[in-house]
Each structure stands twice: as C-alpha cells, then as structure tokens.
C-alpha positions in Angstrom: 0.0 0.0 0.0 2.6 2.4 0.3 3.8 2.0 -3.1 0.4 3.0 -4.2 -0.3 5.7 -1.2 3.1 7.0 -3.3 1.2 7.1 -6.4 -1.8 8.3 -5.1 0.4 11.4 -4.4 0.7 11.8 -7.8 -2.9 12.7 -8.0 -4.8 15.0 -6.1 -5.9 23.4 -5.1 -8.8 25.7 -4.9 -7.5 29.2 -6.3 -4.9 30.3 -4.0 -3.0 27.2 -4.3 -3.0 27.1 -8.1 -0.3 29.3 -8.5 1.8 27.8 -5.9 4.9 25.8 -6.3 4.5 23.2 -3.3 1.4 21.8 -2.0 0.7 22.1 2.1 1.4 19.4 3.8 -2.0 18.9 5.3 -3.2 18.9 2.0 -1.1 15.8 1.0 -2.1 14.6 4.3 -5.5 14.7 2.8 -4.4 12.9 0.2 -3.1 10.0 1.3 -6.2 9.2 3.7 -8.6 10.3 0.7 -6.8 7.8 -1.5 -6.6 4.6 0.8 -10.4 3.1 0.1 -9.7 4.1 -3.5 -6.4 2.1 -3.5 -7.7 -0.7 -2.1 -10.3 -1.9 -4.3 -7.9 -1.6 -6.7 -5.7 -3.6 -5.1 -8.2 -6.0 -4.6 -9.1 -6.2 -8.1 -5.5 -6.1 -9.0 -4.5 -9.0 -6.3 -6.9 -10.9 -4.9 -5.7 -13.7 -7.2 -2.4 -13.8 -5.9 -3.5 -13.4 -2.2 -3.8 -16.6 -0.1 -7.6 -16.8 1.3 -6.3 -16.6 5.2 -4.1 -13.7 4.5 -4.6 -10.4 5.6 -6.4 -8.4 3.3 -9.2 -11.3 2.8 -9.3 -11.4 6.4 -8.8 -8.1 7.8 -8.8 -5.6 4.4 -12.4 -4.2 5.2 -11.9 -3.8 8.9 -8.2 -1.7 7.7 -9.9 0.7 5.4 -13.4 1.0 7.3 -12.1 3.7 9.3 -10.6 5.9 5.8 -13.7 4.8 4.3 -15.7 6.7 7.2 -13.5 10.3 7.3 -13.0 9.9 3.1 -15.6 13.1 2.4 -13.8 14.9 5.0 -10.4 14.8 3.1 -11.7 16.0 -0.5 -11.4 19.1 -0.1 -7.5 18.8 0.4 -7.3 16.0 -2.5 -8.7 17.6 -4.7 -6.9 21.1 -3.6 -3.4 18.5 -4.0 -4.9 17.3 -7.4 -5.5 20.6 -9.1 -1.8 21.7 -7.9 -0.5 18.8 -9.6 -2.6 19.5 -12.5 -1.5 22.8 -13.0 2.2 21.3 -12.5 2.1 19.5 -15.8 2.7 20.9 -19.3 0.4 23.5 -20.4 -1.8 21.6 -22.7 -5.3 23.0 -21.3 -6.5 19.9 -18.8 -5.5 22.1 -15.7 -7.7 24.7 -16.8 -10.7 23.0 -17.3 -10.8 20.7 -14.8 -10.5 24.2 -12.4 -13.6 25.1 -14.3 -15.5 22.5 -12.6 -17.0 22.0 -9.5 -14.9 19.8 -7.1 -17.7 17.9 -6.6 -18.0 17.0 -10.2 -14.3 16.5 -10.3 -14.5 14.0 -7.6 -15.7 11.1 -9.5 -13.4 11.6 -12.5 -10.4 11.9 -9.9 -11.6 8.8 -8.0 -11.8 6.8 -11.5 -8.1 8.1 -12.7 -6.6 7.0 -9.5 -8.2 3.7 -9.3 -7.0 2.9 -13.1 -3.8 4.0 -12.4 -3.4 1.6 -9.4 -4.9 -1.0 -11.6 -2.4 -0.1 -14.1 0.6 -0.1 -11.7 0.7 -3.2 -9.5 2.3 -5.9 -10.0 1.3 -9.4 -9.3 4.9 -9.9 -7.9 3.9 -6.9 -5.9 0.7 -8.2 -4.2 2.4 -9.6 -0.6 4.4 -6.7 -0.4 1.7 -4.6 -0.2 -0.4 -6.7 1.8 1.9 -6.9 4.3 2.3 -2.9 3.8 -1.1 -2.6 4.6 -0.6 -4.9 7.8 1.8 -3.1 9.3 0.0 0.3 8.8 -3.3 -1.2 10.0 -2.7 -0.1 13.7 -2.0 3.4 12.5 -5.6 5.7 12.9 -5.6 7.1 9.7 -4.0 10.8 10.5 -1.3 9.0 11.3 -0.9 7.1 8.5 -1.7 10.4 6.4 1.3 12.3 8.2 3.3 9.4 8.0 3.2 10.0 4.4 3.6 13.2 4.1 7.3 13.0 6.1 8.4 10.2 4.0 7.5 12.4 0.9 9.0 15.7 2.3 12.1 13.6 3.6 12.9 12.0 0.2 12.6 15.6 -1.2 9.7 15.4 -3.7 9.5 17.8 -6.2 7.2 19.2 -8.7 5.4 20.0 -6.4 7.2 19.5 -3.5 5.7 19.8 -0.1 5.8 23.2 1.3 7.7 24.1 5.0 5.5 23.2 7.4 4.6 26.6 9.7 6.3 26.5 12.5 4.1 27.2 15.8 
C-alpha cells in the first residue's frame, strides 16, 4: 500500500494554491487518507488472485480501510486542492484549466476513476504480498497518522514538482 499511497500522491488546489509551487502538507495529508479506500479496491481487483484466502487483506482488508472509508468526504477538499496543484504542475496543454472550471464535486468522480485505473495499471502481481503486508503493518495506525506518515516520507525524500511546502512553524 505504500507504493500506491506514493502514487496516489501523484494525483490529487482551490485558487490560492493554483499558483503555488508546493502543496501544504496537510493537504497531502488529505491525500493520502482520501486515497486509501480508493487504493484498495484496486488492489483488490489487481491481487486478490495472488493473495492466499487466510491472509490479511481477505481477512482483515475491510476492517483496515473501514475507518478511511468513514473520514473519506472529509479529506476531498484537500485531494482535490493536492490534485489541481498537480494539475497545474504539468505541461500547459489546457487539462489544468478546465478541470479548475469544474466544480470539485463534479471533479471528484473523474479523480476517483483516474486514480483507481492508475493503481490497476501499476501493481504488480509480484507486488501483491508486499503490499499486503504494507497494509498490515500500517493497520494499527488511525488514519492521521498514516496520512502524516506520508507526508514526512514524501518531504524527507525531497519530492518535487510540487514539493511539499515548509510546514509553519508554531
């Protein structure tokens, strides 16, 4: 799951942050708990094949994302604020500008489909334990947690494009 929490980040800025050149870290915070019950059914779809039937996710998978699932709605408005800064990140070729055009609500389904195909598209069956036993060891975590896990391994490693901006010091 952490692969994919990774490329989740690579989804997901009302209008102040459009013109900004990191994304706040809350925001990827967001993100990351927005994206787990979307990266699970695509791991699911993607793995359950290659999972044995006692393992962890067939056993344990829906109590693990239950409590994302619940707090989801809650998180879209920093997904989607993390999804329109990455948008705007890419080559000018118009997307960024009308997907800002739409209402996030509207948006929300079309961002919840791209992220689900790209998960689909991007595990591995060799993959499939690793990430079960990802999930595993993140399924004490209460979500936050997991969320601002995230975020530090992403601001340690030094992401770019966006990066993650300084956190505010109190």
């Amino acid at each position: 799951m952490g692969a994919a929490a990774l490329a989740a980040f690579g989804l997901l800025a009302a209008q102040p942050a459009l013109a900004q050149r990191c994304i706040a870290p809350q925001d990827v915070t967001d993100t990351g708990i927005y994206a787990v019950p979307i990266l699970a059914e695509g791991f699911r779809a993607s793995c359950t094949p290659y999972l044995a039937e006692d393992g962890f996710f067939a056993t344990r998978g829906e109590a693990f994302v239950a409590p994302y699932a619940s707090i989801q709605s809650d998180r879209w408005p920093g997904a989607f604020r993390t999804f329109m800064a990455l948008a705007n990140g890419r080559e000018d070729d118009g997307t960024a500008a009308m997907l800002s055009d739409l209402p996030p609500e509207t948006l929300r389904p079309i961002v919840d489909a791209f992220l689900a195909q790209k998960i689909g598209e991007e595990i591995k069956p060799g993959d499939c334990p690793k990430i079960e036993q990802a999930m595993e060891l993140l399924a004490p975590l209460p979500p936050e947690n997991f969320g601002g896990l995230l975020t530090f391994i992403l601001d340690v490693t030094d992401v770019k494009e966006p990066g993650i901006c300084p956190a505010e010091q109190p």
